[in-house]
C-alpha positions in Angstrom: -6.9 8.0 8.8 -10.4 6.5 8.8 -10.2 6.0 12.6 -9.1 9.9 13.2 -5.3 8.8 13.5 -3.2 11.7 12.4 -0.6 10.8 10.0 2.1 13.3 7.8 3.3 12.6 4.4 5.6 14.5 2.2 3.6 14.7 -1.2 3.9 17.2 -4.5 0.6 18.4 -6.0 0.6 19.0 -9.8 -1.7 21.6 -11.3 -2.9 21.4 -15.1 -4.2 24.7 -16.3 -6.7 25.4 -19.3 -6.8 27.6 -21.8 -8.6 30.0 -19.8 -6.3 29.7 -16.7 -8.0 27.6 -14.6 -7.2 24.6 -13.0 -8.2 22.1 -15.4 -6.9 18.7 -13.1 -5.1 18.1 -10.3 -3.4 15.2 -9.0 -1.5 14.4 -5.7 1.9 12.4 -5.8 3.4 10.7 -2.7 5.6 7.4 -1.6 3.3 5.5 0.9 6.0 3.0 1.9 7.0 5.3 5.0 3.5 5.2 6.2 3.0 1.9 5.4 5.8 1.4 7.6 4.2 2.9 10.2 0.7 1.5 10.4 1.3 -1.5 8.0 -2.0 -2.2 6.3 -4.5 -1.8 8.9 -6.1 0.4 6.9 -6.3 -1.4 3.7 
């Protein structure tokens, strides 16, 4: 977090390739309810 608290997170990253194999976007998917549940929105 922005104040060096060390949190962990289940998430799934999802790759799009291009044409010429490369990563061509990337995006990260994860639930932040469980850490919102644990820090509530002090870092909002």
């Amino acid at each position: 977090m922005k104040d060096g608290t060390q949190v962990r997170f289940a998430c799934v990253d999802v790759f799009e390739f291009g044409a010429d194999s490369r990563i061509a976007h990337m995006a990260i998917v994860y639930d932040t309810h469980p850490i919102r549940a644990d820090v509530g929105d002090k870092y909002a």
